[in-house]
C-alpha positions as CSV (number, residue, x, y, z in Angstrom):
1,X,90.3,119.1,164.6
2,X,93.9,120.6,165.0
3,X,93.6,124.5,165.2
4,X,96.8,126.2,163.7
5,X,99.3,127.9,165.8
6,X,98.9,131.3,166.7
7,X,101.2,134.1,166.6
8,X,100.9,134.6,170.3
9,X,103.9,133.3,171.2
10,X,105.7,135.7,168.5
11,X,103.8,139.2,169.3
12,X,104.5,138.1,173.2
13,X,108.5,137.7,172.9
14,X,108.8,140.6,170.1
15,X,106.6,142.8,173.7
16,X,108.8,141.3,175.6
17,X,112.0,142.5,173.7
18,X,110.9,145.9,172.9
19,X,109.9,146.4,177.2
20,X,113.2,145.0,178.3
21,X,111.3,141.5,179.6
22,X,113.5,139.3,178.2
23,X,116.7,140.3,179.5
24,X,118.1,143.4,181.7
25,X,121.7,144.7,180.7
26,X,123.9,146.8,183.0
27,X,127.4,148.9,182.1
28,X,129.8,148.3,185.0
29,X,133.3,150.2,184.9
30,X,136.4,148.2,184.5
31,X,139.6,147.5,186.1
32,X,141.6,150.7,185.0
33,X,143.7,150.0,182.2
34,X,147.7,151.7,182.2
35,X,147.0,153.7,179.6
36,X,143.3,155.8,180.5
37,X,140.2,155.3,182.5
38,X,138.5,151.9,183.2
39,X,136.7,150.3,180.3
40,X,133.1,150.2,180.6
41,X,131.8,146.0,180.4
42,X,128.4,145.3,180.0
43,X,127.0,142.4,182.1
44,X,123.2,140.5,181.1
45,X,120.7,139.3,183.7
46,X,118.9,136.8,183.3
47,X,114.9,137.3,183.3
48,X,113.3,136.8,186.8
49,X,111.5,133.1,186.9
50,X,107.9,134.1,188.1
51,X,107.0,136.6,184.8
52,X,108.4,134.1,182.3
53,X,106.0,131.7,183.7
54,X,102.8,134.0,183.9
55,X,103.6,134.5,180.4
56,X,104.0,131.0,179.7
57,X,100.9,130.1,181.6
58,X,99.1,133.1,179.9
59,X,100.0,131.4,176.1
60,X,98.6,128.5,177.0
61,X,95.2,129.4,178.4
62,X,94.6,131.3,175.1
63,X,95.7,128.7,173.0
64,X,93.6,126.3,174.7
65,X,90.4,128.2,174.2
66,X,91.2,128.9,170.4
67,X,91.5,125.1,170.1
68,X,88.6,123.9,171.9
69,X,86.1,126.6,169.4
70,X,85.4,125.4,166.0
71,X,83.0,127.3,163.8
72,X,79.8,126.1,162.3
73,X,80.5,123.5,159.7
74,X,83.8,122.6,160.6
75,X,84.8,119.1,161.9
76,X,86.2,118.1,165.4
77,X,88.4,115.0,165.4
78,X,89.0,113.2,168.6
79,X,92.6,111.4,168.7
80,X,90.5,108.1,168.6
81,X,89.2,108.9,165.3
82,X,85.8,109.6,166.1
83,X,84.4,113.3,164.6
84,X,81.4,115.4,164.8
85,X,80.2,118.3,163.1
86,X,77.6,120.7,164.0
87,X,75.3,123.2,161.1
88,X,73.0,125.2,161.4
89,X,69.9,123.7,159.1
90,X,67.3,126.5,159.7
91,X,64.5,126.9,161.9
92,X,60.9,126.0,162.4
93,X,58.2,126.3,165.2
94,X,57.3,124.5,168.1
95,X,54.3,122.3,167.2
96,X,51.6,121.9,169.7
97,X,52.6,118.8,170.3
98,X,55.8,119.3,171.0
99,X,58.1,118.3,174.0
100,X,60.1,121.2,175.1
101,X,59.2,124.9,174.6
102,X,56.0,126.3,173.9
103,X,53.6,125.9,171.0
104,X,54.5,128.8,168.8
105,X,58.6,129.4,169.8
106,X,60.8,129.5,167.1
107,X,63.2,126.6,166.9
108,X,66.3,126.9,165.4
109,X,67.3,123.8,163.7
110,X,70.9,122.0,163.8
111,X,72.3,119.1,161.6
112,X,75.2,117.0,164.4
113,X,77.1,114.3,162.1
114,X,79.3,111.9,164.4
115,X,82.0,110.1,162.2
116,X,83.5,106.9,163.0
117,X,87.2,107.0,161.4
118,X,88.6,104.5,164.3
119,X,88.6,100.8,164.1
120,X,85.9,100.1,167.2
121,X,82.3,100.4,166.5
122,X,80.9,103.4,168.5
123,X,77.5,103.8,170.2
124,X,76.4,107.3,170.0
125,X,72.8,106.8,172.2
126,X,74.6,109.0,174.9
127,X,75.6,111.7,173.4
128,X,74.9,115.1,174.6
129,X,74.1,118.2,173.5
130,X,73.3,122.1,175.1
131,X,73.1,125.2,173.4
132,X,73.7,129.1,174.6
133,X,72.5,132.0,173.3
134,X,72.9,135.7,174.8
135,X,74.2,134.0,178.2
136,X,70.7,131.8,178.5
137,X,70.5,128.5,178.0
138,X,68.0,127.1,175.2
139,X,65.8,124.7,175.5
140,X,65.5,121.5,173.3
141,X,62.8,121.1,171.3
142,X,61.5,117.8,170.6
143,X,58.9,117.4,167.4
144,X,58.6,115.4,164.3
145,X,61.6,117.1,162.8
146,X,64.0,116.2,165.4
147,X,65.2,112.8,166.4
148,X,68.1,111.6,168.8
149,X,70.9,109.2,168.1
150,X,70.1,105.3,167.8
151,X,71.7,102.3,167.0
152,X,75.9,102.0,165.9
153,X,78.5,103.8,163.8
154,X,80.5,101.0,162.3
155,X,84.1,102.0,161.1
156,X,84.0,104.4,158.3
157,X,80.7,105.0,159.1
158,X,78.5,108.1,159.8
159,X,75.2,109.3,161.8
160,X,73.3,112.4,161.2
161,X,70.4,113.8,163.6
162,X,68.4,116.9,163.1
163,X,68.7,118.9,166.5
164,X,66.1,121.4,168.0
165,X,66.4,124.2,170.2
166,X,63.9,127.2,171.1
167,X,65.4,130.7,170.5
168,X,63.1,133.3,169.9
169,X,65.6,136.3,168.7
170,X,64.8,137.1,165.0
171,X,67.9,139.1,164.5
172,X,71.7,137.8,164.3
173,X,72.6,135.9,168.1
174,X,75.9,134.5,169.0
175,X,75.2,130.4,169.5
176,X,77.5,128.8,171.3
177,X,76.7,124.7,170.2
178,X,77.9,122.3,173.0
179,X,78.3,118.4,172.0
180,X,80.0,115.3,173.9
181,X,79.5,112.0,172.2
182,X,80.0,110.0,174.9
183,X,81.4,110.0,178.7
184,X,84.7,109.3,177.3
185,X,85.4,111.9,174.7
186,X,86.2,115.8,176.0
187,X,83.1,118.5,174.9
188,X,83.3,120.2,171.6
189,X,82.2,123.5,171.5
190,X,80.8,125.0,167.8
191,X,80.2,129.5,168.1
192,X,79.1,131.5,165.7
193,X,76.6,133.9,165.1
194,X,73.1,132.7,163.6
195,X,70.2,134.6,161.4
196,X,67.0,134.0,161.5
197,X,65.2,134.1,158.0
198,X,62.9,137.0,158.2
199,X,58.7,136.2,158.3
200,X,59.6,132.5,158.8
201,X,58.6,133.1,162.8
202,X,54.7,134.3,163.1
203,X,55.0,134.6,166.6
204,X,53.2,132.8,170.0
205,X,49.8,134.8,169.6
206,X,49.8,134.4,165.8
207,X,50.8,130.2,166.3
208,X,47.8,130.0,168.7
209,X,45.3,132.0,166.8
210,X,46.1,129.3,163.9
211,X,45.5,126.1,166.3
212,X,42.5,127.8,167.2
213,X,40.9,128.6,163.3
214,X,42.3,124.9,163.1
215,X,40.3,123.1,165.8
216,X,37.4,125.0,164.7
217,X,37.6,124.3,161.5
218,X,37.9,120.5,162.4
219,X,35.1,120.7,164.5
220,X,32.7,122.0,161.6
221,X,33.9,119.1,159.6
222,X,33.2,116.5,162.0
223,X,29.8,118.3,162.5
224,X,28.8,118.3,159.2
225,X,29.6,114.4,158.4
C-alpha cells in the first residue's frame, strides 16, 4: 500500500525559514565610495552540513513509520504483487477445548486476506502473525472458529483465515496487528483501536460455572438412559 506524502517536509523548511535554518545573512560595509560613506553589502552563508542532515534523517524516520502502519481494513501491497488485509470480525470465548488461553477468555476475532496479484503462485503456510495490546503481547487462540493458512494462492487468487487472539479488556484497546506472509516479504503492521461489544464476554468464573451445569447435566442424561 503507498501511504501519501506528508507535509513534513513543508512545515520543516517553512521552521526552518522563519528560525533562520536555512540560510544566515550578514551586512558587511563597503569599499568607500567618492561621493559618501561605504555601501553596506549583504553576504549569505550557506547552512552548516550536520543540521541539514539531522533534519533530513529526522523526515525520513517519520515517513517511514507512517508508511509501514495501515489501519484496519486497508490493504498492503508488496512490490511483487502480493497483498494482505487485516479486520477485525468480532470476538468470541475461549472454548474448553481450546489451544491457547484459558477456557472462558474473550477472543477477539480477525479476518487476514492474502492476495496474489503477481504472476508466481504463492504458498502462504508460513505466514505469521502477533498481536499487541496495551504493550502485552496476546496470545493466539486456537478453536473451531479459527484455522491457519493451507494449500496455494494461484494468480489473481485470494485466501482468507479467521484469526484468534485472547484479550480480555471490554472497553476500547489500541491493537497493534502484526503479519509477514512469508520469510521473503517485510512485516505489515495494521493499529487501530478495537471495541468490545458489551455482554458478549461472561467472564472466566461465569464460562466455568456453565461447563460445570453442562457436565452435569450430561451426566444425568447418561444416567437416566
Amino acid at each position: 500500500m503507498r501511504k501519501p506524502i506528508t507535509t513534513t517536509a513543508v512545515l520543516t523548511l517553512a521552521a526552518l525559514a522563519l528560525t533562520g535554518g536555512l540560510t544566515a545573512c550578514s551586512v558587511d560595509g563597503g569599499p568607500p565610495s567618492a561621493d559618501g560613506p561605504a555601501t553596506p553589502q549583504m553576504t549569505m552563508e550557506a547552512p552548516a552540513a550536520d543540521a541539514v542532515a539531522e533534519e533530513e534523517d529526522a523526515e525520513e524516520v517519520e515517513e517511514s513509520a507512517q508508511d509501514q502502519l495501515s489501519a484496519y481494513g486497508e490493504t498492503w501491497e508488496y512490490d511483487d504483487g502480493i497483498a494482505v488485509t487485516v479486520s477485525p470480525k468480532g470476538q468470541t470465548v475461549a472454548g474448553e477445548y481450546s489451544s491457547g488461553g484459558n477456557p472462558g477468555d474473550q477472543v477477539l476475532l480477525f479476518e487476514v486476506t492474502i492476495t496474489n496479484n503477481g504472476t508466481a503462485i504463492f504458498d502462504p503456510t508460513m505466514a505469521y502473525t502477533t498481536v499487541n495490546y496495551d504493550s502485552t503481547s496476546a496470545e493466539r487462540v486456537f478453536d473451531g472458529d479459527t484455522v491457519v493458512f493451507e494449500g496455494k494462492i494461484l494468480p489473481g487468487a485470494s485466501l482468507t483465515e479467521t484469526q484468534g487472539f485472547a484479550i480480555p479488556n471490554t472497553e476500547a484497546t489500541d491493537v497493534l496487528f502484526m503479519l509477514t506472509p512469508d520469510f521473503e516479504h517485510e512485516e505489515a503492521l495494521f493499529f487501530g483501536s478495537i471495541t468490545p461489544q458489551p455482554g458478549a464476554y461472561p467472564g472466566p468464573r461465569a464460562y466455568r460455572t456453565y461447563l460445570r451445569a453442562d457436565r452435569t447435566m450430561k451426566g444425568q442424561s447418561r444416567g437416566n438412559q
